[in-house]
BARO-768820 format. One record per atom (N, C-alpha, C): residue number from 1; atom name; chain; x, y, z. Coordinates in pm, whole numbers, m for minus. Layout:
BARO-768820
     i   at   ch        x        y        z
   NUM   CA    A        X        Y        Z
...
This chain:
BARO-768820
     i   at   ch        x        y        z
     1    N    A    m5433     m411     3480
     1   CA    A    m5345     m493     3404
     1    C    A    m5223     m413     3357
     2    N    A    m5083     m471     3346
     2   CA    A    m5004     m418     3355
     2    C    A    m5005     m439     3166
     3    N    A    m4910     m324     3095
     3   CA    A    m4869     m354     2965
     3    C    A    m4708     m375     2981
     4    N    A    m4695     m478     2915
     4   CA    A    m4527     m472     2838
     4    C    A    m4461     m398     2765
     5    N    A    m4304     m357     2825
     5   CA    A    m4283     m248     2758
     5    C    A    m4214     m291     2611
     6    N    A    m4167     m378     2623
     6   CA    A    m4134     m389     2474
     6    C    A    m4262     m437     2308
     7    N    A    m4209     m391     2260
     7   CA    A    m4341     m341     2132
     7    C    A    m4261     m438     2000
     8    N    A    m4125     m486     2055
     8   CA    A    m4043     m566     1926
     8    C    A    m4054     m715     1994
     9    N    A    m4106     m764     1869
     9   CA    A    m4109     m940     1919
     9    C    A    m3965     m990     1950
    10    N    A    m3974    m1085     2029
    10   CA    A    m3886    m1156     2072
    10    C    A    m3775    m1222     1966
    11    N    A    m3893    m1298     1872
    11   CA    A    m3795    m1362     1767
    11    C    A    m3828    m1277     1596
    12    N    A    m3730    m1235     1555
    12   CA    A    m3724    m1185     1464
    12    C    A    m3782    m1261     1325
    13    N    A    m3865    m1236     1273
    13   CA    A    m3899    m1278     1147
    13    C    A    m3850    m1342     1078
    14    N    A    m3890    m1453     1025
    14   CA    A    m3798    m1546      939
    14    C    A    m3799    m1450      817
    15    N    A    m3693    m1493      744
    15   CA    A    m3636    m1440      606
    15    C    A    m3712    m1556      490
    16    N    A    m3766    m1439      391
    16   CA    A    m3791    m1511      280
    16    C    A    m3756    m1563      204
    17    N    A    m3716    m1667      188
    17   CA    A    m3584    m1781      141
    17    C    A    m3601    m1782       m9
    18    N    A    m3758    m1782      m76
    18   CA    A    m3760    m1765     m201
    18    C    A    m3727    m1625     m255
    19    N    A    m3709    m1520     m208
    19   CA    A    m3659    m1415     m250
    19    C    A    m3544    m1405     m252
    20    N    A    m3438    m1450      m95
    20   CA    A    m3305    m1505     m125
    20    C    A    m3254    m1559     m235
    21    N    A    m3321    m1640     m264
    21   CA    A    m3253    m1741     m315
    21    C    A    m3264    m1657     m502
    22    N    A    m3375    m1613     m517
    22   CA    A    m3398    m1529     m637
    22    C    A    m3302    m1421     m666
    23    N    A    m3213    m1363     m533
    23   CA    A    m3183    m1242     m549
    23    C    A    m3001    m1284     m580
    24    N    A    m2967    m1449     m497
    24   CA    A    m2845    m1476     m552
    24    C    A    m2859    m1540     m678
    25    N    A    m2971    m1580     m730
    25   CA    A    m2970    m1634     m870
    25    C    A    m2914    m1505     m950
    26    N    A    m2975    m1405     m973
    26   CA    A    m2995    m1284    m1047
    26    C    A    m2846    m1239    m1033
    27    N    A    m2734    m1205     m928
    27   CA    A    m2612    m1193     m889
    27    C    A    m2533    m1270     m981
    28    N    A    m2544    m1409     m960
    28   CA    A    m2481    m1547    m1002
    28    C    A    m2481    m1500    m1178
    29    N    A    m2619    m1448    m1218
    29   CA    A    m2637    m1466    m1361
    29    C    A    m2563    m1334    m1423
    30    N    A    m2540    m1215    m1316
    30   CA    A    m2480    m1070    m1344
    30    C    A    m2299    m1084    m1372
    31    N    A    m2257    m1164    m1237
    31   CA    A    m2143    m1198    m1235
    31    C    A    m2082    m1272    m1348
    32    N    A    m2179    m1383    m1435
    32   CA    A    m2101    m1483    m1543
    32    C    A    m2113    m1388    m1643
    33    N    A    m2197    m1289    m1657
    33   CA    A    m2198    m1214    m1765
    33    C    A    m2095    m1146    m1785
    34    N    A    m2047    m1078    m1677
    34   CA    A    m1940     m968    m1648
    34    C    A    m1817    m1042    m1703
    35    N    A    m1802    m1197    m1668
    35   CA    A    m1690    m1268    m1684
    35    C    A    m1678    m1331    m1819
    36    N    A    m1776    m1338    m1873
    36   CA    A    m1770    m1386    m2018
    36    C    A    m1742    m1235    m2128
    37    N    A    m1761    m1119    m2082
    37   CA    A    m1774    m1005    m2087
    37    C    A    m1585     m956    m2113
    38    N    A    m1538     m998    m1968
    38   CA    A    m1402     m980    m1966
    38    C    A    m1326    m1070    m2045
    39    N    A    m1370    m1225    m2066
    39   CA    A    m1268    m1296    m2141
    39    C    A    m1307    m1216    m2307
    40    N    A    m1417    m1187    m2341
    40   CA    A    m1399    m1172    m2491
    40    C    A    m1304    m1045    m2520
    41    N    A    m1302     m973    m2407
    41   CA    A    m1225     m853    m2430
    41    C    A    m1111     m902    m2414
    42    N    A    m1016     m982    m2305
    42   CA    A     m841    m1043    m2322
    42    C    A     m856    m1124    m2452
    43    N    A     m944    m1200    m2501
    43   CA    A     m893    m1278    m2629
    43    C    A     m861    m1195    m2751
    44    N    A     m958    m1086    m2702
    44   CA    A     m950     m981    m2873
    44    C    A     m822     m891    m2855
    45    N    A     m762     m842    m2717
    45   CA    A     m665     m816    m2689
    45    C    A     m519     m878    m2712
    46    N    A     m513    m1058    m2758
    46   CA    A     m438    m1091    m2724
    46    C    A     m422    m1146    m2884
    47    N    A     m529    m1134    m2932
    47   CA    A     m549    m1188    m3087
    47    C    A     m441    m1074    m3193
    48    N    A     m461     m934    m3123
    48   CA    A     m386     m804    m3208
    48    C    A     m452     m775    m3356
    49    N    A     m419     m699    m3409
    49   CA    A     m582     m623    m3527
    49    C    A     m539     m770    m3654
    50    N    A     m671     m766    m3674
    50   CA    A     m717     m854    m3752
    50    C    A     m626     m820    m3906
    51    N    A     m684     m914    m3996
    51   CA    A     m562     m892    m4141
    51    C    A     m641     m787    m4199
    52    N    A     m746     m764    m4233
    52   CA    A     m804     m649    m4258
    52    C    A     m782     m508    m4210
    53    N    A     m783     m546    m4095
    53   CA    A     m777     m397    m4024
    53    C    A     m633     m326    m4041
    54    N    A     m645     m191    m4019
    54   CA    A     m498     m146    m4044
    54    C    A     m432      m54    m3873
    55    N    A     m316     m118    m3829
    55   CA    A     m326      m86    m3722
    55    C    A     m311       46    m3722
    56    N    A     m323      129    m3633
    56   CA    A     m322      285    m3607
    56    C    A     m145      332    m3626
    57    N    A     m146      388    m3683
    57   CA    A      m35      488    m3767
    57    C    A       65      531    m3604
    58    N    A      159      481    m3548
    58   CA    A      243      583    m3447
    58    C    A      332      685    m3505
    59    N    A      278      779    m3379
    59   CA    A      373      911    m3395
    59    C    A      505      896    m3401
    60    N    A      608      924    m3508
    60   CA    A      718      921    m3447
    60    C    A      822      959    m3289
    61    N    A      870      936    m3226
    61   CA    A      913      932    m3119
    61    C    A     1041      997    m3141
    62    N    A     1099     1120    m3118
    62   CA    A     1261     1181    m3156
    62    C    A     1310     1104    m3043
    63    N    A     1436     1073    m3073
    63   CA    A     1508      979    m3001
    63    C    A     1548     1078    m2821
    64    N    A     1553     1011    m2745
    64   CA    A     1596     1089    m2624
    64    C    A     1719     1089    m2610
    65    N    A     1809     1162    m2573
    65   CA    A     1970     1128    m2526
    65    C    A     1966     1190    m2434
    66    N    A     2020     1104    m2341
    66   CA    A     2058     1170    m2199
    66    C    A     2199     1255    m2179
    67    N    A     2198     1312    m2149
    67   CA    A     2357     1451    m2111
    67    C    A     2392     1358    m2057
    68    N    A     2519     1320    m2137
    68   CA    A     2603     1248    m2126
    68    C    A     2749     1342    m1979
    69    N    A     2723     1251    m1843
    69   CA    A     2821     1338    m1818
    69    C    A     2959     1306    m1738
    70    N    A     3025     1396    m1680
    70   CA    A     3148     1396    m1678
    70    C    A     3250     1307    m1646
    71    N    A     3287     1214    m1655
    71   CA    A     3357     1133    m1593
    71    C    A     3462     1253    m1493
    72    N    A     3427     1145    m1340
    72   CA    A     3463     1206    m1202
    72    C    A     3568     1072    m1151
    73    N    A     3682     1076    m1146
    73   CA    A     3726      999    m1021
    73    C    A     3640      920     m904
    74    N    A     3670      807     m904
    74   CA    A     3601      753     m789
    74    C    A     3632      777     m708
    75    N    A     3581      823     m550
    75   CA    A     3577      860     m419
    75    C    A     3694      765     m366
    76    N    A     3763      807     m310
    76   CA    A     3938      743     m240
    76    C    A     3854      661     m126
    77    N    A     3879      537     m100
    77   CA    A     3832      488       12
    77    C    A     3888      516      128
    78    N    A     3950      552      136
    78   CA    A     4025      586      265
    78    C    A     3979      755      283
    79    N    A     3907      798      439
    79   CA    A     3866      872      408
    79    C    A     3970      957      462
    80    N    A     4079      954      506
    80   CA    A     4154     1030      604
    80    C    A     4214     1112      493
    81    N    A     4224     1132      355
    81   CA    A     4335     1114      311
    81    C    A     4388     1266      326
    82    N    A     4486     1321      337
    82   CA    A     4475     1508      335
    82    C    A     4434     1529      237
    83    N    A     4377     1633      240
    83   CA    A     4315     1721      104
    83    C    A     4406     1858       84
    84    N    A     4426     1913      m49
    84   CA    A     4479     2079      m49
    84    C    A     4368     2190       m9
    85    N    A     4369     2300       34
    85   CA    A     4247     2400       11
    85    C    A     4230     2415     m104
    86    N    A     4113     2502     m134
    86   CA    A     4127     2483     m310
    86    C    A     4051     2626     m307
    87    N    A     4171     2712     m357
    87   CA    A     4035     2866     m361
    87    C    A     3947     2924     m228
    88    N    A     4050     2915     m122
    88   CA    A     4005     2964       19
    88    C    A     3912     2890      104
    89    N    A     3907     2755       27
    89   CA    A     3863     2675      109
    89    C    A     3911     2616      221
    90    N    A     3827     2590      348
    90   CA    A     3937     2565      460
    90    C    A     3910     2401      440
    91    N    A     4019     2352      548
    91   CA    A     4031     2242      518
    91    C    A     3926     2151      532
    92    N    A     3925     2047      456
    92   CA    A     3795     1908      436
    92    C    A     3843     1817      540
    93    N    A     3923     1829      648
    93   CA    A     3929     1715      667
    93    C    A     3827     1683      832
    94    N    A     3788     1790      885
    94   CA    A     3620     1806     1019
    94    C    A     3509     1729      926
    95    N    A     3514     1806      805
    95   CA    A     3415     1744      720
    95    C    A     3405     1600      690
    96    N    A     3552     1496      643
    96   CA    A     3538     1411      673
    96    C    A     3492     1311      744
    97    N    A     3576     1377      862
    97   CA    A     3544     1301     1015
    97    C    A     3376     1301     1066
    98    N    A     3306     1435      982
    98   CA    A     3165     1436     1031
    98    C    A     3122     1323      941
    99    N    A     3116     1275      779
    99   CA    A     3075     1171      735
    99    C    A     3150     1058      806
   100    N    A     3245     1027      861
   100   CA    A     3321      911      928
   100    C    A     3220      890     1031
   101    N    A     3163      967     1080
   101   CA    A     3109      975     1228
   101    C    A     2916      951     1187
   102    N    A     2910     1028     1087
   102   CA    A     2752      949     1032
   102    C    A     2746      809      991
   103    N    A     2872      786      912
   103   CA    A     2863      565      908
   103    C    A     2842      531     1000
   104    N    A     2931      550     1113
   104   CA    A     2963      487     1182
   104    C    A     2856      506     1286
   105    N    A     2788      577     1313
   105   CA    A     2630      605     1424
   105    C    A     2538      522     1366
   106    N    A     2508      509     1216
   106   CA    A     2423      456     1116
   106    C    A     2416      291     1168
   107    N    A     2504      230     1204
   107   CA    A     2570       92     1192
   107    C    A     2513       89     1373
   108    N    A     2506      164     1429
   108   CA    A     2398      144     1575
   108    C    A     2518      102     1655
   109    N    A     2643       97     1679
   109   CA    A     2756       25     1760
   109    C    A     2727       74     1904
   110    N    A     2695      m53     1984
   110   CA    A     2704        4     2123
   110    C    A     2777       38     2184
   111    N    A     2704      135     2282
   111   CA    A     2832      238     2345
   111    C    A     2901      164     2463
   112    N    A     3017      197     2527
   112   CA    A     3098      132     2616
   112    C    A     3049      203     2794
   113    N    A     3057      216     2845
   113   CA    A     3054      301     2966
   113    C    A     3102      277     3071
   114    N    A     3246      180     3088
   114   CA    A     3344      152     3124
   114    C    A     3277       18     3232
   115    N    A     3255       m6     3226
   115   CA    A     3196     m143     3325
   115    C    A     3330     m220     3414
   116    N    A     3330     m302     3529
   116   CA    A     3429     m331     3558
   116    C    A     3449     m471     3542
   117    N    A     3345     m524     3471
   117   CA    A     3309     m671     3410
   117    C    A     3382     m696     3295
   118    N    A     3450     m750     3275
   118   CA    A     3543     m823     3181
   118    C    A     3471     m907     3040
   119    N    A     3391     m939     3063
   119   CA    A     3334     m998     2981
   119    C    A     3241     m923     2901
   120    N    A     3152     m831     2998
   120   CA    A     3121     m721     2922
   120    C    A     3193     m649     2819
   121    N    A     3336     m662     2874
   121   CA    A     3416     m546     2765
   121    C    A     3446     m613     2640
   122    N    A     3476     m739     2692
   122   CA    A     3508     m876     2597
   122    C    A     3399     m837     2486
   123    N    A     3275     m830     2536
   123   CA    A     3146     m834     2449
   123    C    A     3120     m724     2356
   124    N    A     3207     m624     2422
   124   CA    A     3167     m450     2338
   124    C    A     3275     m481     2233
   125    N    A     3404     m540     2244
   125   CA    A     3533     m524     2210
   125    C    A     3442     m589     2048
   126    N    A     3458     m696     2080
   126   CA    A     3419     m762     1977
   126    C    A     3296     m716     1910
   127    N    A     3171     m648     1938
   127   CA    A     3089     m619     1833
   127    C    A     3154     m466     1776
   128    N    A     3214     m405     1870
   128   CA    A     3305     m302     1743
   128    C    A     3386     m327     1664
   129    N    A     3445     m426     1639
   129   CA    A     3536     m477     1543
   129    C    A     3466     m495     1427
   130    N    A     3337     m605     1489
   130   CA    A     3277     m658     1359
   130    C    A     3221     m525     1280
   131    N    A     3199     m444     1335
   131   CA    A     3118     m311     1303
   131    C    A     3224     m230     1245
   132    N    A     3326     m227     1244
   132   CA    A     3470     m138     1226
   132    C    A     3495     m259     1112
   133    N    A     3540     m387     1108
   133   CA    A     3569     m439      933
   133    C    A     3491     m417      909
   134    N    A     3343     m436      912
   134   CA    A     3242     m432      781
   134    C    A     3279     m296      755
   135    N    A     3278     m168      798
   135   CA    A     3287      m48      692
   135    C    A     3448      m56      675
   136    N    A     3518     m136      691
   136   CA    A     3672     m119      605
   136    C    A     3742        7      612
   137    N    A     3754       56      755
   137   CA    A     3868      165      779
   137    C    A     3986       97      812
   138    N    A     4055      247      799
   138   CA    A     4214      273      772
   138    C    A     4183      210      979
   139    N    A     4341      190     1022
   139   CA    A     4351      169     1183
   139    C    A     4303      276     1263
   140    N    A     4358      431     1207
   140   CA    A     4325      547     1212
   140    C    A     4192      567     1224
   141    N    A     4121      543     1110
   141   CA    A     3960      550     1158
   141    C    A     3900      443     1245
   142    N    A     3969      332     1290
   142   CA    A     3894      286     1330
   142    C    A     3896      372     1508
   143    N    A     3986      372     1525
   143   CA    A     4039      442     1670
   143    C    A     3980      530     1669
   144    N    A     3941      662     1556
   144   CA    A     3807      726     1560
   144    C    A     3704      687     1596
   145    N    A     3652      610     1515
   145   CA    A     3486      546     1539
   145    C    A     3492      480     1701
   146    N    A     3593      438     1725
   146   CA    A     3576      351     1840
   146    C    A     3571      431     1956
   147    N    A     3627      537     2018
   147   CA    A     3626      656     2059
   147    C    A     3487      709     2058
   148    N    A     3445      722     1957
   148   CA    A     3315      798     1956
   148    C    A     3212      682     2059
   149    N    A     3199      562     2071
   149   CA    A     3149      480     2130
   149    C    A     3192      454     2282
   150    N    A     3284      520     2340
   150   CA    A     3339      541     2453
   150    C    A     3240      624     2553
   151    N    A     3173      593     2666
   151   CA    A     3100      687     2738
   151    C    A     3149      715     2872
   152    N    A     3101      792     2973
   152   CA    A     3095      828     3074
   152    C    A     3226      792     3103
   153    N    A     3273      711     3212
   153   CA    A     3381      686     3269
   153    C    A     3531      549     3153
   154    N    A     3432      594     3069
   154   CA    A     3507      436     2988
   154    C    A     3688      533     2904
């Protein structure tokens, strides 16, 4: 006679429903506790100390003042503008053109790469513009920025 190799019954044991059911009672009765638990604590929270009670004494607080500071000129919108050296400084104006050239990469403007499609160019022309007013350059910068978007044969 041959034996079977499996040793686990087929159908798994029913579950004891009266213990279930005992074990979400006991849950059910833990949970309303917890919650009647939490409201008495927001009401007494929300009530603030009783007329008897005396509320707790605060530390005084020394006032904070912030360093008050320098009034600076606002930044010239126009970024071209010449600058003087100032104390062997060489000139600001590479420096400019490198922040001119971080807006303007920031703003994602697609590049040109000279296409011989007309409509294509039609299409570049116009999303650099829109991209050139929204940051509000001088004509000067814009012929910068626009340049920088110029590729390969364009």
């Amino acid at each position: 006679m041959v034996r079977p190799r499996r040793t686990v019954p087929l159908n798994p044991p029913e579950p004891d429903l009266a213990t279930i059911v005992a074990n979400l009672q006991r849950q059910l009765l833990e949970q309303q506790q917890e919650t009647e638990r939490l409201r008495a604590q927001i009401a007494q929270m929300n009530q603030g100390p009783q007329i008897n009670e005396v509320p707790p004494r605060a530390q005084p607080v020394p006032p904070i003042v912030p360093p008050v500071p320098e009034v600076q000129p606002e930044a010239p919108q126009n970024l071209n503008v010449p600058m003087a050296p100032v104390g062997g400084q060489a000139n600001l104006q590479p420096v400019r053109e490198d922040l001119l050239y971080e807006r303007f990469r920031r703003m994602k403007a697609p590049e040109f790469e000279g296409p011989t499609d007309p409509i294509a160019a039609d299409n570049w022309l116009i999303d650099i513009q829109v991209i050139l007013d929204f940051m509000r350059l001088t004509e000067q910068e814009k012929v910068l920025c626009a340049s920088f978007a110029l590729k390969k044969d364009a």
